[in-house]
C-alpha positions in Angstrom: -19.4 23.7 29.7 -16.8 24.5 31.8 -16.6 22.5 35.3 -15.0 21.9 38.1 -15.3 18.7 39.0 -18.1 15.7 37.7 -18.3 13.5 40.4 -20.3 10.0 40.4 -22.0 9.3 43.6 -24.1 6.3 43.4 -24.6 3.9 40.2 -26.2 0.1 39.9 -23.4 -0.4 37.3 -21.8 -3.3 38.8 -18.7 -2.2 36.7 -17.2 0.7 38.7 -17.2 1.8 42.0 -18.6 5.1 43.4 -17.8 8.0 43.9 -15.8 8.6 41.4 -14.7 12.2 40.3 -14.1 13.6 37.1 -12.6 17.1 36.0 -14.4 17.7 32.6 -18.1 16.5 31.0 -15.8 15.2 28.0 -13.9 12.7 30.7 -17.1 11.5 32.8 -19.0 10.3 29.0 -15.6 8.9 28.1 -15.7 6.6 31.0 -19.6 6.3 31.5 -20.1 4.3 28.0 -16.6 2.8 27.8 -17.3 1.0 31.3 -20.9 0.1 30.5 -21.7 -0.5 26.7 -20.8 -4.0 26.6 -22.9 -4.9 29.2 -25.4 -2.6 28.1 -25.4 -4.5 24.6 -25.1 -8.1 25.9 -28.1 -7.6 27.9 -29.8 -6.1 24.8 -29.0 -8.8 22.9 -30.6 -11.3 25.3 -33.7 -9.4 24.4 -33.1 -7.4 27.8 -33.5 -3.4 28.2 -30.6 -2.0 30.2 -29.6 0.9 32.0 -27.8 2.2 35.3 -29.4 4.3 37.3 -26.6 6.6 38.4 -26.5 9.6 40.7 -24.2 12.7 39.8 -22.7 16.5 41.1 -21.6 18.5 38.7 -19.2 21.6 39.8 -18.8 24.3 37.9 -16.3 27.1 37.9 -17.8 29.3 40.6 -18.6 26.4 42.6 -22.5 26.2 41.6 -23.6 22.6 41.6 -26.2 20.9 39.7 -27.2 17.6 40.7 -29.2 14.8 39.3 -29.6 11.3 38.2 -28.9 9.5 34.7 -29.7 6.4 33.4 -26.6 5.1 31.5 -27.7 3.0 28.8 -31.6 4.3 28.7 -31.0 7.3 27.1 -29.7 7.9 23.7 -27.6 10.8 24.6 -24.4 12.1 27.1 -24.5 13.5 30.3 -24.6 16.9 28.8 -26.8 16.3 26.5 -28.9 14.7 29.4 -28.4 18.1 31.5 -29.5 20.2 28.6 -32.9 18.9 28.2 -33.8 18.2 31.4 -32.9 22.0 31.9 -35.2 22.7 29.0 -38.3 21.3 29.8 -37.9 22.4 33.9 -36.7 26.0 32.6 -40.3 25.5 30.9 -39.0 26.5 28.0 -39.2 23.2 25.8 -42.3 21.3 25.9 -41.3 17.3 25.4 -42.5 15.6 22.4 -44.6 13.3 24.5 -46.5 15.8 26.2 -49.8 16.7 25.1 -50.5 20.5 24.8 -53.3 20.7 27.5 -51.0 18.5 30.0 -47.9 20.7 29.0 -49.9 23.8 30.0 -50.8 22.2 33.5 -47.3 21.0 34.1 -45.3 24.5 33.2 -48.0 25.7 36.3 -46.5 22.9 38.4 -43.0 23.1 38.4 -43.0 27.0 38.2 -40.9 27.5 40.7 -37.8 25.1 39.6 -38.0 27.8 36.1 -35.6 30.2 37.8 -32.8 27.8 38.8 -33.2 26.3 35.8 -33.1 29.2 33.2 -30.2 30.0 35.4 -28.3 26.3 34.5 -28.8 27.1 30.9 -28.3 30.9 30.6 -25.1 30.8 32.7 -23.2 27.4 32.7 -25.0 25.8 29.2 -24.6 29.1 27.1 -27.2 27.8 24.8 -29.3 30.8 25.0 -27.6 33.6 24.8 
């Protein structure tokens, strides 16, 4: 994914200070675990779950943004990664694995009319359905 500009805007991590700007996805999940995963573990470790909740703006190349929060530490994946499937289920067109069918069918109804915007994050920027 090609961006602009990644820019932090808010995080509980008591290791860095927002904002903080970044000028590629591979930068921001550089920094992101390299600032926080030995907190992340020591809290672990003390029999503690852990995560930062932490506000982001991504833009891209034709100044589109995308914004959204993530939960460094919470989630076993990057930012991207984080992006993609949130993009997938609110494009409607991946159901999570938690989800039961029925509630699945009720909640593609509900968020109908995010689908658009974002097919439009994964079509255009993502480039993961093609």
């Amino acid at each position: 994914m090609n961006v602009k500009q990644v820019e932090l805007t808010f995080s509980e991590s008591p290791y860095f200070q927002c904002p903080k700007k970044f000028y590629s996805m591979e930068a921001v999940n550089i920094f992101l675990w390299r600032e926080n995963l030995d907190a992340i573990k020591k809290k672990e470790s003390e029999g503690m779950l852990s995560y930062f909740k932490t506000d982001f703006v991504v833009i891209f190349e034709d100044d589109a943004t995308y914004s959204g929060k993530y939960d460094i530490g919470s989630e076993f994946s990057d930012l991207l990664s984080h992006i993609r499937h949130f993009c997938e289920i609110y494009s409607g067109r991946v159901k999570p694995f938690y989800m039961p069918n029925d509630r699945w069918k009720d909640f593609k109804n509900e968020i109908s009319e995010y689908n658009t915007f974002y097919s439009n994050i994964l079509d255009k920027y993502l480039c993961i359905y093609e």
